[in-house]
C-alpha positions as CSV (number, residue, x, y, z in Angstrom):
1,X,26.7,51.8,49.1
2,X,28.0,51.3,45.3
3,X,30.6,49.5,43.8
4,X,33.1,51.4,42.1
5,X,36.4,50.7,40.1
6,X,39.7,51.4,41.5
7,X,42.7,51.9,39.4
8,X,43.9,48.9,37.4
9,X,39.8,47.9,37.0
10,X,39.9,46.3,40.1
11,X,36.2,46.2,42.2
12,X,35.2,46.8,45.5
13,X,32.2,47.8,47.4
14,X,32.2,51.4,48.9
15,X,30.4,51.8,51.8
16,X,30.0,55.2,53.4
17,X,27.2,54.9,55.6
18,X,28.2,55.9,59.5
19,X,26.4,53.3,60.6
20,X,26.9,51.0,58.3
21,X,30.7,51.0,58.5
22,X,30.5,51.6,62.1
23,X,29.0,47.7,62.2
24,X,31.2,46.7,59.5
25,X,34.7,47.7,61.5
26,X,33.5,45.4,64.0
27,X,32.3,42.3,62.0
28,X,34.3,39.0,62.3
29,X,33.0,38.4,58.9
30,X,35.2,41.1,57.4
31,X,38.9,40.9,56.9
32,X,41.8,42.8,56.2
33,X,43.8,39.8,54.9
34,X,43.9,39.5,51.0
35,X,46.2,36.4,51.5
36,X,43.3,34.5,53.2
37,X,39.8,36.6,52.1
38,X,40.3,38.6,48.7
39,X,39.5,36.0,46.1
40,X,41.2,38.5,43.1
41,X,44.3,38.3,45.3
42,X,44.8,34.8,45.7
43,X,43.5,33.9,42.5
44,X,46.3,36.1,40.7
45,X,44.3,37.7,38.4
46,X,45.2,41.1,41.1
47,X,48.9,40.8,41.7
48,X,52.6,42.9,42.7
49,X,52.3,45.0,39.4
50,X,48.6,46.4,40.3
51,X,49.7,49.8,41.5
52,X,48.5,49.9,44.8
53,X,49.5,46.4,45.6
54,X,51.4,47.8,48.6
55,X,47.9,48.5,50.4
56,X,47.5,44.8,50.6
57,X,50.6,43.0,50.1
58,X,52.1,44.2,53.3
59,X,51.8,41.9,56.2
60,X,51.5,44.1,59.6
61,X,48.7,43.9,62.3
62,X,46.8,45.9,59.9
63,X,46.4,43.5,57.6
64,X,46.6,40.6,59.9
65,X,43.2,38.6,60.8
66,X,41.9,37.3,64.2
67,X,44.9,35.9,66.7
68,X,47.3,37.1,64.3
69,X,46.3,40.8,63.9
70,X,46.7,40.3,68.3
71,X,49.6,38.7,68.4
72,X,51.5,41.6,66.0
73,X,49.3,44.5,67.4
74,X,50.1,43.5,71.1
75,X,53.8,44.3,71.6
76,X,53.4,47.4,69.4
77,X,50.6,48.9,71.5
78,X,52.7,49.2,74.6
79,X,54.7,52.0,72.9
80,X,51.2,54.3,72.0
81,X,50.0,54.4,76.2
82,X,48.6,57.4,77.7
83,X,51.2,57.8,79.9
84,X,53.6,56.7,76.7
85,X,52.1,59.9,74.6
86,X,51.9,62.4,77.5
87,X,55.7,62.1,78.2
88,X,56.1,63.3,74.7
89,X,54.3,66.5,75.1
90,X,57.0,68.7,76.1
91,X,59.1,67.6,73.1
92,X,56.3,68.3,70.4
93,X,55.9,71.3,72.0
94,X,59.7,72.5,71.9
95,X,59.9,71.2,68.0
96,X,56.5,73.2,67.5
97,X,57.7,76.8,68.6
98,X,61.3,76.0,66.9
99,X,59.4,75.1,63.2
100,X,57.5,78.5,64.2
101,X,60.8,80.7,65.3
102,X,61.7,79.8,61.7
103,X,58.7,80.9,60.1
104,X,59.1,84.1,61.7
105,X,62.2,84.3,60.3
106,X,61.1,84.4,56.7
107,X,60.5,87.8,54.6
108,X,57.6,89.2,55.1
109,X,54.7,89.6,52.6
110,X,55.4,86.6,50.8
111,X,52.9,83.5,51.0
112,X,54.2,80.8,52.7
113,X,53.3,77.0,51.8
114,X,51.8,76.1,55.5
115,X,51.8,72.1,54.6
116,X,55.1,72.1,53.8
117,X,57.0,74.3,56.1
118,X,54.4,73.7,59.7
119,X,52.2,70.6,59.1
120,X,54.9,68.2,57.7
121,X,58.1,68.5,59.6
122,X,55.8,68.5,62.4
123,X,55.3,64.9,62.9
124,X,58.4,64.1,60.6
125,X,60.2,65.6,63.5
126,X,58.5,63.7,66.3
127,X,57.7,60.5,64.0
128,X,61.7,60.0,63.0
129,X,62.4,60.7,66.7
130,X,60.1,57.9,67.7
131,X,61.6,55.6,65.5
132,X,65.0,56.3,65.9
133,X,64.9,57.3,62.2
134,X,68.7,59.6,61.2
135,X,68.6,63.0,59.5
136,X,69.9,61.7,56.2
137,X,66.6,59.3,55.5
138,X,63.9,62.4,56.1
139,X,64.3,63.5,52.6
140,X,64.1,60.3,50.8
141,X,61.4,59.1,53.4
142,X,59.7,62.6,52.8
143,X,59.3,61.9,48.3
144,X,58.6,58.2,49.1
145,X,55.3,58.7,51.6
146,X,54.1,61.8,48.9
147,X,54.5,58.7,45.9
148,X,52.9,56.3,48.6
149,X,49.7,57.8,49.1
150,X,49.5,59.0,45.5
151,X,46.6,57.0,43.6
152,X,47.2,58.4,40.0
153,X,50.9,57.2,39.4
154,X,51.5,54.8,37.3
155,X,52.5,50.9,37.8
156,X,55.8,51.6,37.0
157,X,56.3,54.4,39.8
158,X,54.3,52.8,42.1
159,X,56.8,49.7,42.0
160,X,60.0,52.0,41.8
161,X,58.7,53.8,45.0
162,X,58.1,50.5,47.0
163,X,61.5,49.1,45.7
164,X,62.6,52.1,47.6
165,X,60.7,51.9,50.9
166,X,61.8,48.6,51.5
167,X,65.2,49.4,50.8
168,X,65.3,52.4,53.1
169,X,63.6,50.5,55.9
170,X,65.6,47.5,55.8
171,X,68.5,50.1,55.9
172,X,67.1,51.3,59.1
173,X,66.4,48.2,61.0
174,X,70.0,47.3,59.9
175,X,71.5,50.5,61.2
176,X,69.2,49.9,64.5
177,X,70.8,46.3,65.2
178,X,74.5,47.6,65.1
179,X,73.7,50.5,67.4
180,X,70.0,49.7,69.0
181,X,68.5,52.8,71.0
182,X,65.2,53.7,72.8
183,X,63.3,54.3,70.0
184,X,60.1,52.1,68.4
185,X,62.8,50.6,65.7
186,X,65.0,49.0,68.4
187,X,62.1,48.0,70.0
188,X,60.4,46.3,67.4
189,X,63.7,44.5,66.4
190,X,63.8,43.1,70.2
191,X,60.5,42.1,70.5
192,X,59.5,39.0,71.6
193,X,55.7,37.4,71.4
194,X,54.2,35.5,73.6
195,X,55.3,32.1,72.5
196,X,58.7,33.5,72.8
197,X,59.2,34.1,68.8
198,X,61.0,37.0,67.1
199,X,59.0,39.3,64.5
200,X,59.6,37.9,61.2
201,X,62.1,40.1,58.3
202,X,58.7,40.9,56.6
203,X,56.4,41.7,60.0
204,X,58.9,43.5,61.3
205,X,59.8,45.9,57.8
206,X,56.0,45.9,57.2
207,X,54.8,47.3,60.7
208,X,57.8,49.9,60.6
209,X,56.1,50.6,57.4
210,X,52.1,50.8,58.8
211,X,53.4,52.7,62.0
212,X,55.9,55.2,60.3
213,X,53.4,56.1,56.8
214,X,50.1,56.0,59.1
215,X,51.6,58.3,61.6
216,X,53.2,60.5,59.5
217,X,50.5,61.4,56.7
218,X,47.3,61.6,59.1
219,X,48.9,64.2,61.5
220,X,50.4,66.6,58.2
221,X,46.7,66.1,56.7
222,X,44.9,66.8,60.2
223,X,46.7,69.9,60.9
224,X,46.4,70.9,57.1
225,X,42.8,70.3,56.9
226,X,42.0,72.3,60.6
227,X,44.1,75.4,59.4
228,X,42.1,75.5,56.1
229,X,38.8,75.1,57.8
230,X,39.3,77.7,60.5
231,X,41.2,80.6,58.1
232,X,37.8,80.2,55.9
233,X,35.6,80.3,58.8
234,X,37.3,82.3,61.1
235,X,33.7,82.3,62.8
236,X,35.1,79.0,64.7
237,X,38.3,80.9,65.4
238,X,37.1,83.6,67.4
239,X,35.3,80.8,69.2
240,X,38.6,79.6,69.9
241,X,39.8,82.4,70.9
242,X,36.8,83.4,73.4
243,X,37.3,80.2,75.0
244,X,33.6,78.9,73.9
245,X,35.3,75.8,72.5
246,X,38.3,74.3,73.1
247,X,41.6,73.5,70.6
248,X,40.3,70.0,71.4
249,X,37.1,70.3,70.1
250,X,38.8,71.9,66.6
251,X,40.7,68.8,66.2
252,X,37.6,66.6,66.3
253,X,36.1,69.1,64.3
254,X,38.4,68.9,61.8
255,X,38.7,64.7,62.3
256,X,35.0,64.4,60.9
257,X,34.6,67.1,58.8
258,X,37.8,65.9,56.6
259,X,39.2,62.9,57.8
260,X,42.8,62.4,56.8
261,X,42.4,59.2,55.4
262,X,40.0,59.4,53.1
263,X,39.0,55.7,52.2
264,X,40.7,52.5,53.6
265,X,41.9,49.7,50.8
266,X,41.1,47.2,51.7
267,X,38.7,44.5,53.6
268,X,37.3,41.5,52.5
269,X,34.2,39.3,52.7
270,X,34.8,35.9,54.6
271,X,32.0,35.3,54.3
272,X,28.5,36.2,52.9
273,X,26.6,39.4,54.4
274,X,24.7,42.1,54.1
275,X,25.2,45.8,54.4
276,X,22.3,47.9,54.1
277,X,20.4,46.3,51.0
278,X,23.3,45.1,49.5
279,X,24.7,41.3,49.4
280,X,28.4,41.2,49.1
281,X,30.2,38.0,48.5
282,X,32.4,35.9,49.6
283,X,35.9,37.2,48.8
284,X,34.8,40.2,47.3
285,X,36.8,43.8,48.3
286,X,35.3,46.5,50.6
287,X,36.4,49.9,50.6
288,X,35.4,51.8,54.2
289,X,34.8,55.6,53.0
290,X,35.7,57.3,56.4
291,X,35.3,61.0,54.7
292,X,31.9,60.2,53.6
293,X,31.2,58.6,56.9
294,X,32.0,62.1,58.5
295,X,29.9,63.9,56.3
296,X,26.5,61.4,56.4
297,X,24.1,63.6,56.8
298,X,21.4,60.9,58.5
299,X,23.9,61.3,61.4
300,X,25.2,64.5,62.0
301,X,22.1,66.7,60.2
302,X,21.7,68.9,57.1
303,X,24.6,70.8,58.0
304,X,26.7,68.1,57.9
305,X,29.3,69.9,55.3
306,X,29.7,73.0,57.5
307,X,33.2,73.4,59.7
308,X,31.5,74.1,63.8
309,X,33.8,73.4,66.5
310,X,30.6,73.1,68.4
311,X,28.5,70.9,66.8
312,X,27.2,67.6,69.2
313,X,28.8,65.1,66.7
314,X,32.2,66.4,65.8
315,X,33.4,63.4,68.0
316,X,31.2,60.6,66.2
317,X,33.9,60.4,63.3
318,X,35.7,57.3,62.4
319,X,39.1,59.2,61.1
320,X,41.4,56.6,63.4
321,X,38.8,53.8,62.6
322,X,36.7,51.7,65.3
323,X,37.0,48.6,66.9
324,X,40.2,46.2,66.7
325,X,41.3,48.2,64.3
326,X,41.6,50.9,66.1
327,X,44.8,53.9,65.1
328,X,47.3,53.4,68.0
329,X,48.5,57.1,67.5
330,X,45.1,58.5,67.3
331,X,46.3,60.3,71.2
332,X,49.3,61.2,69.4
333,X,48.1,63.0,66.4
334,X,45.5,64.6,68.7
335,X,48.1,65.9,70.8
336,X,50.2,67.3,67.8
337,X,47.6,68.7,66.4
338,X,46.1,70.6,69.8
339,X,50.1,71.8,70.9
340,X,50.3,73.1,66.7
341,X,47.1,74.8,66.3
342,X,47.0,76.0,69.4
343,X,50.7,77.5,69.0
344,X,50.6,78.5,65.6
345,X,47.5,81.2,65.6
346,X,49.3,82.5,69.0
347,X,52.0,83.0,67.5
348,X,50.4,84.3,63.9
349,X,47.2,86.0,64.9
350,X,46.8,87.3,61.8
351,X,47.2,84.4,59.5
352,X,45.2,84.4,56.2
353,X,44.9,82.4,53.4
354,X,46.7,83.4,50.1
355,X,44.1,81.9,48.0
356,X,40.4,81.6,47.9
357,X,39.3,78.3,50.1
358,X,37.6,76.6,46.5
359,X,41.5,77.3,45.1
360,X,43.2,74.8,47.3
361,X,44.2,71.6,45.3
362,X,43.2,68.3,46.8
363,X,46.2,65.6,46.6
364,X,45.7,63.7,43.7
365,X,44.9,60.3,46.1
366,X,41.4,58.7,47.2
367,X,43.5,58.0,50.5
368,X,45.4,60.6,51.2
369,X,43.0,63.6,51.9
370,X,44.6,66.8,52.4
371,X,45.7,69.6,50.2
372,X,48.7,69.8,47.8
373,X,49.7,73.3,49.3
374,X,48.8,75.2,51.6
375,X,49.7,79.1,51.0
376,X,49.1,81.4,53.5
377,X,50.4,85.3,54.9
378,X,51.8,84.5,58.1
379,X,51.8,88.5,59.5
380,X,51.2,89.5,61.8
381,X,53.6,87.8,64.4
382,X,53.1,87.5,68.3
383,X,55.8,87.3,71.0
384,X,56.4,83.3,72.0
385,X,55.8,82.5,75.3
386,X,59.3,83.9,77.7
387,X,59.8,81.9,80.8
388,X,56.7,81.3,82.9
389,X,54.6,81.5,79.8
390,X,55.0,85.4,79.5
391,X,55.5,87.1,76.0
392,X,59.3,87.0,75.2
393,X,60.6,90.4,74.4
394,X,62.2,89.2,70.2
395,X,61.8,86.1,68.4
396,X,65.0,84.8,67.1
397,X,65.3,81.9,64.4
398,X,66.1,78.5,66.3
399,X,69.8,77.6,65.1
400,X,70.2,74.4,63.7
C-alpha cells in the first residue's frame, strides 16, 4: 500500500495486497463513480483535459454505483451466459485455424510479430462480430484502443483519440438503428430496463465503449502474455503436451502470473476506511493493482514470479476482478484463449521466440499489460485437423 502520482500529478492510493483488494472489490464503502465519490473530480481541480479523463468520465455499469451499476449491468449480462459463450465456440474456433492457415502462408524464416498477426485479430474478429461492428471501422477501432490504453501520450492525443471513439461509436449505433441485427449493438439500442426506460445516448455509447475496449485488449494481452511465458519456459509446454496439465490451467496460469490489466483507474472512498495500516479519506482515489495482486508472494509463496501451470493458486488471481464487479467476458476470453493456444502450438510445434524473453518491450501503459511485439519463428508447421479431427493432407491459405 503507497500512494503514488499518476500522470497529470493526480493522487491515489495503490493497493496491491491479494487480500487486501480482494476485501476492497467487495466494500460498499468503495466506488467507482467520480461524479458522486472522487472529491478531485467534482471539485474541478481533475477535469476533461487530464489525459486519462476517459477512465472516469465515462458513465457505464463500470462506473456506475449501487442500483445503478444493477440496473445498467443487468440487461447486458444476459448476452455473456454460459450457454450464451459456448454457442460461440465453434466460431472462434473456425476464425482461429483461418488466422493460422494464414500464418502458414507466410515465408519462411522470417520472424513473425505473434501480437499483431494471432493475438489481435483474434478477438477483433469475434469482438466486431459480437457487436455487429463492419469491416471498415476495424482499422480505425484497431489505432484508437492502442491510443486508449496508452498512459504516456499526451493531453492533446489523449483528447484527439476520445473525439474519435465517440465519433466512431455513435457512427455505429447509428448505422445499427437503420439496419438493427443480432448482435450486442442492436441489442443494447433495444433494451429496455426494468422501469420500462431506454438506455440513455451517453449509457448506451459508454457501455459499447466498456464492453468493446475491455473485451478486446484483455484477450490480445492474455494470449500474448501465455505465448511469451510458455516459449521461455517450455518446461510448462511439454506439461501441456504430456497432458499433466490442461490448456485450462495455462490460461489461469498466465491470468495471475500477468494479468492483462494491470492496474484499474479508478475507485473512490465514500467514506472513511482502512486498508491494512493505512487510513484513506473520504473522496480520495484508489488504484486496485491486479498484477501485483497476482504476484503477492504472502499468497502464492516465494515462487510467486515463476510461470507453473501447476501451481495450487494459478486460479486465486483477480485478472477479471471480484465481486459486483465482476468481467462479464471473463468465460469468453477464457475460451479464446484455451481454442488459440491450444491451436496455435498444434499447428506450430516448433515455435520459438525471436528475441531473448528480457528483450520483449512492455506497452508503454500502467493498464494495459502486454508486450509491444511479439516476434517469433513460426517453423515448423503441423497438418490442421482434416474432417473428423485427422491431420489434413496440405494447408492452404483461407481466401478472403
Amino acid at each position: 500500500m503507497a500512494e503514488v502520482e499518476l500522470p497529470g500529478g493526480v493522487k491515489a492510493w495503490s493497493v496491491t495486497s491479494y487480500e487486501e483488494i480482494r476485501k476492497l472489490l467487495v466494500d460498499p464503502r468503495v466506488s467507482k463513480d467520480a461524479y458522486q465519490h472522487w472529491n478531485a473530480w467534482r471539485s474541478g481541480e481533475v477535469g476533461p483535459e487530464w489525459p486519462l479523463a476517459i477512465w472516469v468520465s465515462v458513465q457505464n455499469m463500470v462506473t456506475a454505483y449501487g442500483e445503478e451499476h444493477t440496473r445498467l449491468r443487468k440487461p447486458v449480462a444476459t448476452a455473456f451466459t454460459a450457454r450464451g459463450v459456448t454457442a460461440l465456440r465453434p466460431r472462434v474456433a473456425e476464425l482461429t485455424e483461418g488466422l493460422l492457415d494464414e500464418l502458414t502462408a507466410l515465408p519462411a524464416g522470417e520472424a513473425v510479430d505473434l501480437r499483431e498477426r494471432f493475438a489481435h485479430p483474434l478477438p477483433m474478429a469475434v469482438m466486431s462480430e459480437l457487436f455487429g461492428i463492419p469491416g471498415r471501422l476495424h482499422g480505425t477501432l484497431h489505432r484508437i484502443i492502442k491510443t486508449f490504453f496508452s498512459t504516456a501520450i499526451t493531453q492533446e492525443e489523449a483528447q484527439d483519440n476520445v473525439r474519435l471513439l465517440y465519433a466512431t461509436m455513435a457512427d455505429l449505433v447509428a448505422e445499427k438503428r437503420l439496419a438493427p441485427g443480432e448482435d450486442l449493438t442492436s441489442l443494447l439500442i433495444a433494451v429496455r430496463t426494468d422501469d420500462g426506460a431506454a438506455l440513455s445516448e451517453k449509457e448506451l455509447i459508454d457501455n459499447l465503449i466498456l464492453l468493446y475496449t475491455a473485451g478486446y485488449e484483455t484477450t490480445v494481452n492474455l494470449i500474448d502474455n501465455a505465448v511469451a511465458a510458455l516459449l521461455s519456459r517450455p518446461g510448462e509446454l511439454d506439461r501441456l503436451r504430456k497432458g499433466e496439465a490442461r490448456w485450462a490451467d495455462a490460461v489461469e496460469e498466465a491470468l495471475r502470473l500477468d494479468a492483462p490489466g494491470a492496474h484499474s483507474v479508478l475507485r473512490y472512498a465514500v467514506e472513511d476506511i482502512t486498508v491494512g495500516d493505512t487510513l484513506i479519506r473520504k473522496g480520495d482515489a484508489i488504484m486496485v493493482s491486479y498484477a501485483a495482486a497476482g504476484r503477492d508472494p504472502q499468497w502464492h509463496g516465494p515462487e510467486a514470479h515463476r510461470f507453473d501451470v501447476t501451481r495450487p493458486t494459478r486460479r486465486d488471481h483477480l485478472a477479471f476482478g471480484h465481486g459486483t464487479h465482476y468481467c462479464l467476458g471473463a468465460q469468453l476470453a477464457r475460451m479464446e484463449a484455451e481454442i488459440g493456444l491450444s491451436r496455435l502450438f498444434a499447428r506450430f510445434p516448433g515455435l520459438t521466440l525471436a528475441v531473448a524473453p528480457d528483450e520483449l518491450r512492455p506497452q508503454p501503459s500502467f493498464i494495459s499489460n502486454g508486450h509491444q511485439e511479439l516476434p517469433v519463428h513460426l517453423a515448423p508447421v503441423a497438418c490442421p485437423p482434416g474432417p473428423g479431427g485427422t491431420a489434413s493432407p496440405a494447408v492452404r491459405p483461407r481466401s478472403r
